[in-house]
N, C-alpha and C positions, 0 to 999 in steps of 0.2 A: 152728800151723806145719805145713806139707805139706812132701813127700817131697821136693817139687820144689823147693822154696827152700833146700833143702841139700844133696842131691843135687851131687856134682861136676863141672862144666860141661866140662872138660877144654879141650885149645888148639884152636885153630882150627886146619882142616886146609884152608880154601879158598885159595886164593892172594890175596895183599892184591889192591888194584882198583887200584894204581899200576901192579904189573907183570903185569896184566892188560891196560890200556892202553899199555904201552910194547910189549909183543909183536905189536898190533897193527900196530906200525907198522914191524916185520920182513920181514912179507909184504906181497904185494898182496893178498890173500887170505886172510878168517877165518873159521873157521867154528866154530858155536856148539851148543850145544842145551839143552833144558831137560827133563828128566826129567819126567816126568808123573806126581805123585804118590809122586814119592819116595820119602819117608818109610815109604807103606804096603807096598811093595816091602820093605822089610829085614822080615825076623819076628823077634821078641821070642822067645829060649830058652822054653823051655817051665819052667825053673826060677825064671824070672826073673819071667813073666809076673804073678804075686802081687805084684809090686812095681809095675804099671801098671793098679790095680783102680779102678775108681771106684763108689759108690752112685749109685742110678736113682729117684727115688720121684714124677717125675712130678707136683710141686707139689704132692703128697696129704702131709702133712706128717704126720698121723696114719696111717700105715704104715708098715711094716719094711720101708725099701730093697733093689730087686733088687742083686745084686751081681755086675759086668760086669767080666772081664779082659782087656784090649789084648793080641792077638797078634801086633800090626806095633806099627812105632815109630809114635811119631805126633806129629802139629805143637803145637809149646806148652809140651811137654818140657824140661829147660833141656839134656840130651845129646843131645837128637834130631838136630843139625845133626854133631855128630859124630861119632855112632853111622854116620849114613846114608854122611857123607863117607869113613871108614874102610872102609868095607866096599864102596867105590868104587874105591878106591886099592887095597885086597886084592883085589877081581877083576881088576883092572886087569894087576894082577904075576902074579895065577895065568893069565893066558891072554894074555900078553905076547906067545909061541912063536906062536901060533895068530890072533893081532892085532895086529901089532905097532903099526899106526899108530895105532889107537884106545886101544893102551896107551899112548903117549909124550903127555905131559902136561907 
């Protein structure tokens, strides 16, 4: 059993695809984007990071595995979508003043 099959998934923070598609049809005009690597963007606590370790041993099966710890989130994780989503929505509100259209969601 891995971390990750127990590990807490928590709720989804994305907006369902219904009222995603009904908004569209609000405006004449939508506009969209996709984040580019997402995930690697957020960093992992530096307390935390021992909790996103993986062993390395390169198919050599008779060697003691390098041991590698993730400082970003990353894909595959079962909180990674809303770890990333969170901390979306928190920048979002700390720089609402400063942004406001790009805060309104």
């Amino acid at each position: 059993m891995s971390l990750n099959q127990i590990i807490q998934q928590d709720p989804t923070l994305q907006r369902e695809l219904t009222d995603v598609l009904l908004r569209f049809r609000r405006n004449p005009v939508a506009v969209l984007c996709d984040i580019a690597e997402m995930y690697l963007h957020v960093e992992i606590a530096p307390k935390d990071r021992s909790y996103f370790r993986f062993l390395w041993r390169d198919m050599q099966t008779n060697r003691v595995p390098d041991i590698y710890e993730c400082s970003r989130v990353t894909f595959g994780v079962n909180c990674s979508p809303f770890l990333t989503q969170l901390v979306t929505q928190e920048h979002a509100k700390k720089f609402a003043d400063e942004f406001p259209a790009a805060a309104d969601n």
